[in-house]
DRENTOR-509444 format. One record per residue: residue number from 1; residue in three letters; x, y, z of N, C-alpha, C, CB in turn. Coordinates in nm, 3 decimals, padded with zeros to 5 digits. Glycine has a CB too. Layout:
 seq type    n_c1    n_c2    n_c3   ca_c1   ca_c2   ca_c3    c_c1    c_c2    c_c3   cb_c1   cb_c2   cb_c3
 NUM  ALA       X       Y       Z       X       Y       Z       X       Y       Z       X       Y       Z
...
***
This chain:
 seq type    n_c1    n_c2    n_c3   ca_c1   ca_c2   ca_c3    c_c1    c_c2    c_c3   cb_c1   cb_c2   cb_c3
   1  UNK  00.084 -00.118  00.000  00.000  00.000  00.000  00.088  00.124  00.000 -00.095  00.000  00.121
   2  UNK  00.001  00.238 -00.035  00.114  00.332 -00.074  00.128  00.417  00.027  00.095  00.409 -00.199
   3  UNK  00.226  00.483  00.124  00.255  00.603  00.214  00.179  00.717  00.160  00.411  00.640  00.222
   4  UNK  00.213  00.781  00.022  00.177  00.902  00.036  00.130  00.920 -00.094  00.274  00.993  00.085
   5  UNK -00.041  00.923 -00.087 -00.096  00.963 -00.232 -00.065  01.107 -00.292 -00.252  00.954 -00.228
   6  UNK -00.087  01.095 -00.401 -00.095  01.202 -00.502 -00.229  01.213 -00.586  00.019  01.182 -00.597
   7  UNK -00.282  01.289 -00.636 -00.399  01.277 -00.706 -00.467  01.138 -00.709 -00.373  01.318 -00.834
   8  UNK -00.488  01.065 -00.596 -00.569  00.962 -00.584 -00.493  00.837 -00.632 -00.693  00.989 -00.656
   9  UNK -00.383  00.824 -00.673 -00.269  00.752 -00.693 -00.162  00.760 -00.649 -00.246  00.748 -00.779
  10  UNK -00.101  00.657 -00.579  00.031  00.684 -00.536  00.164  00.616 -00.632  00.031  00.629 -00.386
  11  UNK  00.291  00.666 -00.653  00.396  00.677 -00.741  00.392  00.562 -00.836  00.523  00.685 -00.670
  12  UNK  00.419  00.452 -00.740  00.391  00.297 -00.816  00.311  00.328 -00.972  00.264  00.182 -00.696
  13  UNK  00.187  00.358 -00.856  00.057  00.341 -00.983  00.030  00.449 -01.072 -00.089  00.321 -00.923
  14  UNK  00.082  00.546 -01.035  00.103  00.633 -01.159  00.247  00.581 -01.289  00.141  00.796 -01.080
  15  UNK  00.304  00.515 -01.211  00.439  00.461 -01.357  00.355  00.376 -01.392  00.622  00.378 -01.328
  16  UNK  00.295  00.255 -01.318  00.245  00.176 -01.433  00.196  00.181 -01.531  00.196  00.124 -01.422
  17  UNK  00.068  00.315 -01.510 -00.034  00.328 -01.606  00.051  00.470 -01.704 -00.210  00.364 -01.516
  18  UNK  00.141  00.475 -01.686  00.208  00.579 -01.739  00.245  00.510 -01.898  00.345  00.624 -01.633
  19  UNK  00.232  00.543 -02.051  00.249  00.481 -02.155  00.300  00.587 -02.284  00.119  00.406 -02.173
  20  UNK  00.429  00.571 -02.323  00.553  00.607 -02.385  00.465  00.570 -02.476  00.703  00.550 -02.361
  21  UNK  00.438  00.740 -02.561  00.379  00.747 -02.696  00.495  00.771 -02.812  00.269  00.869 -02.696
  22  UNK  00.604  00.858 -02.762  00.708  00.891 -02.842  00.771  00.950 -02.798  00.698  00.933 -02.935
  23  UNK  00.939  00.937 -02.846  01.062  01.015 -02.764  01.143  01.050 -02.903  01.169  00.902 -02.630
  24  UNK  01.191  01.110 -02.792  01.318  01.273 -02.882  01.438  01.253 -02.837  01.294  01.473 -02.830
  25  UNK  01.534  01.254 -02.920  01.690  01.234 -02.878  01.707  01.392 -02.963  01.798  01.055 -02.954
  26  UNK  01.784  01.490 -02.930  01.888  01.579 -02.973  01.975  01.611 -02.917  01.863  01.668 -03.003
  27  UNK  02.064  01.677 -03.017  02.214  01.646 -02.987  02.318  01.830 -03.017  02.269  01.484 -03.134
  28  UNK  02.400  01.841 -02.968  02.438  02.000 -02.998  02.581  01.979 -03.037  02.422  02.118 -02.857
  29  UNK  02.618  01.988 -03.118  02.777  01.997 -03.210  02.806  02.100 -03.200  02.795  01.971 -03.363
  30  UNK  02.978  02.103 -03.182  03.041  02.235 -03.155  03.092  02.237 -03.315  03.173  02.244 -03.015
  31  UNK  03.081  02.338 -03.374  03.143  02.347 -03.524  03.254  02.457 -03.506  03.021  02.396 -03.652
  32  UNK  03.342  02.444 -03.627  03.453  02.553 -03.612  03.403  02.699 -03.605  03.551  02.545 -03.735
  33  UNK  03.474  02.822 -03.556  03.432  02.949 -03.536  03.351  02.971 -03.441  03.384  02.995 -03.630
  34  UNK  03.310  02.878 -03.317  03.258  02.957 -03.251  03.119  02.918 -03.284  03.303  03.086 -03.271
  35  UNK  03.032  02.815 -03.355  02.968  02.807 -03.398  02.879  02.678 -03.372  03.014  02.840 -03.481
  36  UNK  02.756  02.683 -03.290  02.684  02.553 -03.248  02.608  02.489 -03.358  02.586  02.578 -03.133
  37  UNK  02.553  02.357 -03.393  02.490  02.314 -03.459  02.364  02.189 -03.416  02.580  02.294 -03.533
  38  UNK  02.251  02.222 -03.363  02.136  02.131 -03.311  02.057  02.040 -03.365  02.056  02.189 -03.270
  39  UNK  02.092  01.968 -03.379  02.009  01.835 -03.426  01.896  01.743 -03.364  02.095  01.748 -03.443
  40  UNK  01.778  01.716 -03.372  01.699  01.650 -03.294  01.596  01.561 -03.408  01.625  01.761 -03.190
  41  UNK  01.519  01.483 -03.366  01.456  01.397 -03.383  01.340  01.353 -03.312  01.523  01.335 -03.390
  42  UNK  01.188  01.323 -03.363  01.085  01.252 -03.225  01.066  01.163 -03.358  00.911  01.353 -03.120
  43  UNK  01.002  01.056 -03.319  00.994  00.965 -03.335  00.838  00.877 -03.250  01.126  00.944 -03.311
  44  UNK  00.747  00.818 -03.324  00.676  00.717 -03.243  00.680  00.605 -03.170  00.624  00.689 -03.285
  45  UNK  00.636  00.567 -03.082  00.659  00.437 -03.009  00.531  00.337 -03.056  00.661  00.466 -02.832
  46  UNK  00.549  00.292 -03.147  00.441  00.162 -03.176  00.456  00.046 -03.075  00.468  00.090 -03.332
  47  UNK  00.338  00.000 -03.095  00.317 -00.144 -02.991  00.430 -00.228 -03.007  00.181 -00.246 -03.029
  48  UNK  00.469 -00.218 -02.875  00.605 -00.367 -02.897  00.726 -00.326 -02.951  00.563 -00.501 -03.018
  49  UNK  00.725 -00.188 -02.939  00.871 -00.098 -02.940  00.949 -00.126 -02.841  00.861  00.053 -02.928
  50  UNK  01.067 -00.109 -02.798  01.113 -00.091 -02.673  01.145  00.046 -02.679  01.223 -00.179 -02.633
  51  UNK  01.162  00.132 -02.566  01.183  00.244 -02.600  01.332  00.267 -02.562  01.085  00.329 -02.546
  52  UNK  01.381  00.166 -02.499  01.602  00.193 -02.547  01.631  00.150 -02.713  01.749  00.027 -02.425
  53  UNK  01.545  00.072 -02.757  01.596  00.048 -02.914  01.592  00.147 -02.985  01.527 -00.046 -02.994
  54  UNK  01.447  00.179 -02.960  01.425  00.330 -03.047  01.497  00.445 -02.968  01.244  00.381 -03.060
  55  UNK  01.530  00.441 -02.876  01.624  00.577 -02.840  01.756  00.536 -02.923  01.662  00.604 -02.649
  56  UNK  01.810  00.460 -02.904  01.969  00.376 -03.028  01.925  00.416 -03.145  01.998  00.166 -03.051
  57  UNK  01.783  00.387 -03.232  01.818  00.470 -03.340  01.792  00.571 -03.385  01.809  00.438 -03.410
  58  UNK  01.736  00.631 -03.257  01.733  00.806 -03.295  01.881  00.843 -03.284  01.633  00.918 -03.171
  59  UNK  01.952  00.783 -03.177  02.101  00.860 -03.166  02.152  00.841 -03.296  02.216  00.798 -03.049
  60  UNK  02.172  00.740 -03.341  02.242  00.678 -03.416  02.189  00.734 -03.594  02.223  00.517 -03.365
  61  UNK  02.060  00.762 -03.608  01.988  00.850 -03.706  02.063  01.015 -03.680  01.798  00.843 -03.667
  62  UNK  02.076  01.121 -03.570  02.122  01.217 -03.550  02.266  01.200 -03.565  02.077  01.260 -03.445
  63  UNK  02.351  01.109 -03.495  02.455  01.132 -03.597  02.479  01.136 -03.701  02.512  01.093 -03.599
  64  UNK  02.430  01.063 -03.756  02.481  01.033 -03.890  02.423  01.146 -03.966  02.441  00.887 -03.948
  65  UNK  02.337  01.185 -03.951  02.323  01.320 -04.042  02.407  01.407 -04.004  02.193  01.390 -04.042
  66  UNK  02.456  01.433 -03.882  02.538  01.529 -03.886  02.656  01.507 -03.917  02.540  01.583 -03.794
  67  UNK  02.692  01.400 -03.957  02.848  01.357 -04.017  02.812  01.391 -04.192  02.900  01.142 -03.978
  68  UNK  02.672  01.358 -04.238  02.625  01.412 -04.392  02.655  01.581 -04.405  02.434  01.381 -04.416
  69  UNK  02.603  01.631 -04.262  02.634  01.762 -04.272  02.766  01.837 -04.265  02.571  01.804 -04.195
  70  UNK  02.865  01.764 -04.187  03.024  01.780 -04.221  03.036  01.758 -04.328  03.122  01.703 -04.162
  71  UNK  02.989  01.636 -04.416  03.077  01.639 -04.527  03.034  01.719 -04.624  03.100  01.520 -04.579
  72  UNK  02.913  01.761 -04.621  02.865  01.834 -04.692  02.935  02.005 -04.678  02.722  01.809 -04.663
  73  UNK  02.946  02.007 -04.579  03.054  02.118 -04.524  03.132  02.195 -04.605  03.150  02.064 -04.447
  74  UNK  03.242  02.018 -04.576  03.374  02.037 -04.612  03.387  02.039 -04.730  03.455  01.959 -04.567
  75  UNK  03.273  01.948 -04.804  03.279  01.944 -04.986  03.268  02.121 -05.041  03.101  01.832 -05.065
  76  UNK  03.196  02.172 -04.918  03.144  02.329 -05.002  03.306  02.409 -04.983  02.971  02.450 -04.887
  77  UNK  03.365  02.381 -04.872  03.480  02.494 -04.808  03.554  02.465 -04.975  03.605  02.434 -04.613
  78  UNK  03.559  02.305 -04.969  03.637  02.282 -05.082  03.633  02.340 -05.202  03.629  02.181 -05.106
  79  UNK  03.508  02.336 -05.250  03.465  02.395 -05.412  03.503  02.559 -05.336  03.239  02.356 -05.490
  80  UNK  03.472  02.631 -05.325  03.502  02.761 -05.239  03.646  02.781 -05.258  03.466  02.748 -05.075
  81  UNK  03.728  02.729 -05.177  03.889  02.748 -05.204  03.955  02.735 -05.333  03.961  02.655 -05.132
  82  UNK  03.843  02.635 -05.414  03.955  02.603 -05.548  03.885  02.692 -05.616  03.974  02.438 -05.631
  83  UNK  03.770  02.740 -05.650  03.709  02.858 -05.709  03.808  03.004 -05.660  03.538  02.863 -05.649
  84  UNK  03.850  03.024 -05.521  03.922  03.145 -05.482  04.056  03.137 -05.538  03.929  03.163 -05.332
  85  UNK  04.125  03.038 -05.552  04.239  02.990 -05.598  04.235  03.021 -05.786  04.244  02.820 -05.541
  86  UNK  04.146  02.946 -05.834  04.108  03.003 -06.010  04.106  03.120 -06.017  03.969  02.973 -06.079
  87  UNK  04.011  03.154 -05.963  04.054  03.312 -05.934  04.110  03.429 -05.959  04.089  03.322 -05.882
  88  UNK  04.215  03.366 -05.845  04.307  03.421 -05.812  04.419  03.430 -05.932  04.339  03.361 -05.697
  89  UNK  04.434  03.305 -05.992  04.553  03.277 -06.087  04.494  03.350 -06.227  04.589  03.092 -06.105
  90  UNK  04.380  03.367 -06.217  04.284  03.476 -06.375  04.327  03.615 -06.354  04.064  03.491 -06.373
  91  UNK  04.301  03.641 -06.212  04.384  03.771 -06.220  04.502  03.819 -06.217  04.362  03.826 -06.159
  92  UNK  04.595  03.734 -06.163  04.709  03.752 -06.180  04.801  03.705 -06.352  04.748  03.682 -06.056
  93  UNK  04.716  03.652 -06.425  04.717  03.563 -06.521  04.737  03.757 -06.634  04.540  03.418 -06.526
  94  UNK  04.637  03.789 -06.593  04.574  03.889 -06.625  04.621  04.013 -06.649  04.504  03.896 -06.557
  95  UNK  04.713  04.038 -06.511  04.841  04.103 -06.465  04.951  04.094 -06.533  04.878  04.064 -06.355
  96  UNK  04.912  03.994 -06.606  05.065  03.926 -06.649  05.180  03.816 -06.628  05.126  03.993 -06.632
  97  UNK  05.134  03.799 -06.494  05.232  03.716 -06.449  05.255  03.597 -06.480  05.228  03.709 -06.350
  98  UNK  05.356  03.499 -06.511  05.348  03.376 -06.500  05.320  03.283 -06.429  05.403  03.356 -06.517
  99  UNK  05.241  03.216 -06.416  05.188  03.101 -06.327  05.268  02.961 -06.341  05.031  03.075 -06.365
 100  UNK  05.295  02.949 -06.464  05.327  02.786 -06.494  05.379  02.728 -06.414  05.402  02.749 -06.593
 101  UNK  05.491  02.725 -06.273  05.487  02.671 -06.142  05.371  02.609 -06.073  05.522  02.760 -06.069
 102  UNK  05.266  02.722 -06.058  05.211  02.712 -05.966  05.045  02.675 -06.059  05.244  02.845 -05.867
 103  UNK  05.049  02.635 -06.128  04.940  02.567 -06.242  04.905  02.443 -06.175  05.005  02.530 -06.407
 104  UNK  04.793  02.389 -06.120  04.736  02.236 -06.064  04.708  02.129 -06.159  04.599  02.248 -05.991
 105  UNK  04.703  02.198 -06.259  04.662  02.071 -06.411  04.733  02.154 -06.534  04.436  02.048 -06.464
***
């Protein structure tokens, strides 16, 4: 029997009847500059879910997009630098100068 009710139920019997409709995993990445990045996810709990499995693949769903989102990142810094770099060698090209050293192809 219970010590100390609460709204006509005491603790026990409020967890039992308590029923996990759906959970949320998010996650906060530190990115370069000073710069946070938040990721989250909810998700349903169907009959005969467990709800540690489905928390594993929400984590495991939030990473991985945010590793899509690094690379997606780094693919842009990339196109970015070699565009600043073309560039760079058009105007100096332009100027006059010789490049043929410093030519990548």
């Amino acid at each position: 029997m219970c010590a100390t009710k609460a709204s006509g139920l005491c603790a026990d019997q409020r967890r039992k009847k308590m029923k996990v409709t759906s959970i949320s995993y998010s996650r906060v990445f530190s990115l370069p500059e000073y710069e946070n990045e938040k990721i989250g996810i909810t998700a349903d709990i169907e009959e005969g879910d467990k709800t540690e499995d489905k928390m594993k693949e929400l984590k495991v769903t939030v990473n991985s997009r945010h590793n899509s989102f690094m690379k997606e990142r780094l693919d842009e810094e990339k196109r970015q630098d070699q565009i600043y770099r073309l560039e760079d060698m058009i105007r100096n090209l332009k100027a006059g100068i010789n490049m043929d050293d410093d030519v990548p192809f």
